[in-house]
C-alpha positions as CSV (number, residue, x, y, z in Angstrom):
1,X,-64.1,-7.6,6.8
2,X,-65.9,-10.7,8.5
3,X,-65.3,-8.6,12.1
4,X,-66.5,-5.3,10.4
5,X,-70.0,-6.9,9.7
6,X,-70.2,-8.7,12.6
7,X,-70.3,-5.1,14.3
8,X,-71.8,-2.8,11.7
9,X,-74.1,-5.9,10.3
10,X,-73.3,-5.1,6.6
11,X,-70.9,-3.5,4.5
12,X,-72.6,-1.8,1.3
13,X,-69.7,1.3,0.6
14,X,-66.0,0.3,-0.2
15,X,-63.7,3.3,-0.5
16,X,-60.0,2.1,-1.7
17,X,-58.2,5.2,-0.9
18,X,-54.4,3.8,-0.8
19,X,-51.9,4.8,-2.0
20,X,-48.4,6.4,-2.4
21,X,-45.5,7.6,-4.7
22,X,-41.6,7.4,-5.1
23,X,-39.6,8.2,-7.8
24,X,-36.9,5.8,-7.5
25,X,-36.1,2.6,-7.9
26,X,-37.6,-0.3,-9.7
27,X,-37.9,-1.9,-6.7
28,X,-39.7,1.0,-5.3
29,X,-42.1,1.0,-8.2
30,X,-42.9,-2.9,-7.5
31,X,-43.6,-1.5,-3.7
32,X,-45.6,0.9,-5.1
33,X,-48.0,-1.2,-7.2
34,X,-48.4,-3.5,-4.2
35,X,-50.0,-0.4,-2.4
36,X,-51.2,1.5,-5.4
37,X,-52.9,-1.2,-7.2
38,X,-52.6,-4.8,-5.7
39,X,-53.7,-3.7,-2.5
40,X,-56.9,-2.0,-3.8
41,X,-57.5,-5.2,-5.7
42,X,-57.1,-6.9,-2.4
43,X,-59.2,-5.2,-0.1
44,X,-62.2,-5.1,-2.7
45,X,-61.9,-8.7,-3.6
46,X,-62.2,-8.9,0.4
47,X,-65.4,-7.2,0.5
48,X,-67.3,-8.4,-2.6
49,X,-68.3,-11.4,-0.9
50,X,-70.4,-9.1,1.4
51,X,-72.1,-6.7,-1.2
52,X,-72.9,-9.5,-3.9
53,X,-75.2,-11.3,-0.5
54,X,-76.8,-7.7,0.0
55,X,-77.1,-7.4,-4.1
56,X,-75.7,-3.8,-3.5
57,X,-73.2,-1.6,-2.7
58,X,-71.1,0.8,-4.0
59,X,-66.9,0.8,-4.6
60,X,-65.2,4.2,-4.7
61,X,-62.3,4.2,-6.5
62,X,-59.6,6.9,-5.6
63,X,-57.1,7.3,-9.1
64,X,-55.4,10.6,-9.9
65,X,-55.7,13.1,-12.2
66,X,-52.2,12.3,-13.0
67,X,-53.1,9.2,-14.7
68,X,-54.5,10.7,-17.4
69,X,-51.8,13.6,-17.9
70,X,-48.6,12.3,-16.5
71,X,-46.7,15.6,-17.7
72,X,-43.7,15.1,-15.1
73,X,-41.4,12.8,-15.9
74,X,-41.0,12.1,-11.9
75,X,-44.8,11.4,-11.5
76,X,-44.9,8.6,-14.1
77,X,-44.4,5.4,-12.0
78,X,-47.3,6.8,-9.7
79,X,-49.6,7.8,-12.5
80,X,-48.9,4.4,-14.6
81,X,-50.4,2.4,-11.3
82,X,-53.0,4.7,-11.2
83,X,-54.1,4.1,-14.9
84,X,-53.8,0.3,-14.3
85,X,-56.4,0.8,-11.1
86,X,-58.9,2.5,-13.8
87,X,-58.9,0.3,-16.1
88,X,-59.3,-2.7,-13.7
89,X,-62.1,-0.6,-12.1
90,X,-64.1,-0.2,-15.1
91,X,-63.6,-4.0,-16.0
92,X,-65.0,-5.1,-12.4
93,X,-67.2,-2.6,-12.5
94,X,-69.3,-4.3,-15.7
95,X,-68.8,-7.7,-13.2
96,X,-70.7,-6.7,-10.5
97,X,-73.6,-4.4,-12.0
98,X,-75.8,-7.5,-12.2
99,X,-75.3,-7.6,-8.5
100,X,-76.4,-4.3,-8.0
101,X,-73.1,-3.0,-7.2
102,X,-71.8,0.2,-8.6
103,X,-68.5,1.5,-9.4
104,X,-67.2,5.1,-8.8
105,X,-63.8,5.7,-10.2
106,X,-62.7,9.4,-8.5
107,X,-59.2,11.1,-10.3
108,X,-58.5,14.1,-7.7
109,X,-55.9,16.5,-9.1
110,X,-53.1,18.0,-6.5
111,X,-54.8,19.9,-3.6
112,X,-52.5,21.4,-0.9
113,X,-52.2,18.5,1.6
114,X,-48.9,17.4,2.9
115,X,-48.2,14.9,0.7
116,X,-46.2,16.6,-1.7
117,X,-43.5,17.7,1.8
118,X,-40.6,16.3,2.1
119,X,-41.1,13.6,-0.8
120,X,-37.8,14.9,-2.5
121,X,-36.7,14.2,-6.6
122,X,-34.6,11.0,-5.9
123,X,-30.6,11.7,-6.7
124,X,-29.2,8.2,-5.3
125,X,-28.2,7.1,-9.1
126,X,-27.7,10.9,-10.7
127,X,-26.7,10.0,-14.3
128,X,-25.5,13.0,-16.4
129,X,-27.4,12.9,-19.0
130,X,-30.3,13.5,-16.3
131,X,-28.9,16.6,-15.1
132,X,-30.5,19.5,-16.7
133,X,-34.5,17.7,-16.4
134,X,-33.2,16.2,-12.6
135,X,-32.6,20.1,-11.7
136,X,-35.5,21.1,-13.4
137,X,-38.0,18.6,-11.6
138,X,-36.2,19.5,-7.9
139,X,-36.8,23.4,-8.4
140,X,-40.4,22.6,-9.7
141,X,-41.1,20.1,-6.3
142,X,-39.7,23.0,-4.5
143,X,-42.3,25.2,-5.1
144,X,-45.0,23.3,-5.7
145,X,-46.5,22.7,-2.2
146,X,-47.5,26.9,-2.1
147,X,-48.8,26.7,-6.2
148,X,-51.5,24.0,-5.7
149,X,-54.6,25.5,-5.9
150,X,-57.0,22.5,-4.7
151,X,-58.8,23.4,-1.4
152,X,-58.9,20.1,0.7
153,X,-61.1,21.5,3.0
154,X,-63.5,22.0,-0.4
155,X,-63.3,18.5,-1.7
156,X,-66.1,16.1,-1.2
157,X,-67.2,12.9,-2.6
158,X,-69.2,13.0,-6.3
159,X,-72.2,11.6,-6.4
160,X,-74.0,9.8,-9.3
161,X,-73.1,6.7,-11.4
162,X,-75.0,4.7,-14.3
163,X,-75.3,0.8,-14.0
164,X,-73.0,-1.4,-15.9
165,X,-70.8,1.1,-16.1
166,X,-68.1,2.8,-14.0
167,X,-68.6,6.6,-13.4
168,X,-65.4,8.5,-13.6
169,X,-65.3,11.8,-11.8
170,X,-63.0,14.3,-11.8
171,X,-62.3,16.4,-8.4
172,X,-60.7,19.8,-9.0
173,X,-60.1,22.0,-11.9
174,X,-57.1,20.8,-12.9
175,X,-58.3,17.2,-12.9
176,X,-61.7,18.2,-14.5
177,X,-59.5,20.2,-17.1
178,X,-56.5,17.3,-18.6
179,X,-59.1,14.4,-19.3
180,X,-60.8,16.5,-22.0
181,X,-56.9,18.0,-23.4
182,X,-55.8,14.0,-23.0
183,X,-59.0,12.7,-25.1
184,X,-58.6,15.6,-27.9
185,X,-55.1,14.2,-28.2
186,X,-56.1,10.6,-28.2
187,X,-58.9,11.6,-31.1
188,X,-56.7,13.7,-33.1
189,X,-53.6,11.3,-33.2
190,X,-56.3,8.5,-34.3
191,X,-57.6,10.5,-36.8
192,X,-53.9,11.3,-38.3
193,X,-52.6,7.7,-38.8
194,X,-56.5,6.5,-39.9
195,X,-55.6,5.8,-43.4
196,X,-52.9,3.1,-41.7
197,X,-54.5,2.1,-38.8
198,X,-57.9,1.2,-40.2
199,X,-59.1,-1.4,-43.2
200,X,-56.7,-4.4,-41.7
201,X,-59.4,-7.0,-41.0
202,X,-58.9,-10.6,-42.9
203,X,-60.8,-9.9,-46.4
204,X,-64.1,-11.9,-46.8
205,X,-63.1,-13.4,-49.9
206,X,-59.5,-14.2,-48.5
207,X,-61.6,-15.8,-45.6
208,X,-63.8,-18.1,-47.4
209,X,-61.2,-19.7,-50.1
């Protein structure tokens, strides 16, 4: 970062575009949060330093769609990293808005890149009672490459973003689409177990004895 300004003179825009998945081991998923989420956290931390002197800048955050509707069992270890990054991005972003600094959290459903070629459903450890969802998820990853319907050549960076508070875009329609269904399901499930969920704080007159 220090070389970076000492060319460019400043460094105002952040985009933390890392990441990777596997579906394997647990070592693997350790790997992955290294990239997926310690390694953001990394590199920003690096260049915070930088935007809190210029009392501005803006952080792009790249999550996934996934994160929000991780329907395959085979995507889960990606999308759980991908949650965690939100969450943290939301928290720092209510850190640095008195610094001027803004945070954009982008959740990009699939579009028809490469990255989906060649990154086969993992059968080193194929445990029988896997075998029906393990064929299942390999037939699916098959095809899935040509049924993506996200245009990369289409996607561009999303604009926009209140202070204080991180703006969460969605990029494609699939992505736009699942953080609605995922909130409807969130509301209606707290709306079902309300009666035992709610009226659990310490009673005022239980408090005062």
């Amino acid at each position: 970062m220090a070389a970076a300004v000492a060319v460019w003179g400043r460094m105002v825009v952040l985009v933390d575009n890392a990441g990777y998945g596997r579906r394997r081991s647990s070592a693997e998923m350790r790997r992955q949060y290294e990239t997926n989420f310690f390694g953001t956290l990394d590199v920003s931390t690096a260049v915070l330093p930088y935007m809190r002197a210029e009392r501005c800048g803006t952080i792009v955050m790249f999550g996934s769609r996934t994160s929000w509707r991780p329907e395959l069992t085979c995507t889960g270890l990606y999308a759980s990293s991908k949650a965690a990054l939100r969450v943290f991005s939301e928290t720092l972003a209510s850190e640095l808005a008195p610094f001027g600094i803004r945070m954009l959290i982008v959740e990009p459903a699939a579009f028809r890149t490469d990255a989906l070629i060649g990154n086969a459903v993992y059968t080193g450890n194929p445990l029988p009672d896997y075998d029906v969802m393990r064929a299942s998820a390999a037939q699916r990853y098959k095809h899935t490459h040509k049924a993506l319907r996200g245009d990369s050549v289409k996607r561009g960076g999303p604009g926009g973003g209140g202070e204080g508070v991180a703006a969460v875009s969605g990029l494609g329609d699939l992505g736009v689409s699942g953080v609605p269904e995922k909130c409807e399901r969130v509301l209606h499930l707290l709306d079902e177990w309300k009666e035992v969920s709610t009226g659990l704080d310490i009673d005022p007159e239980e408090e005062a004895r």
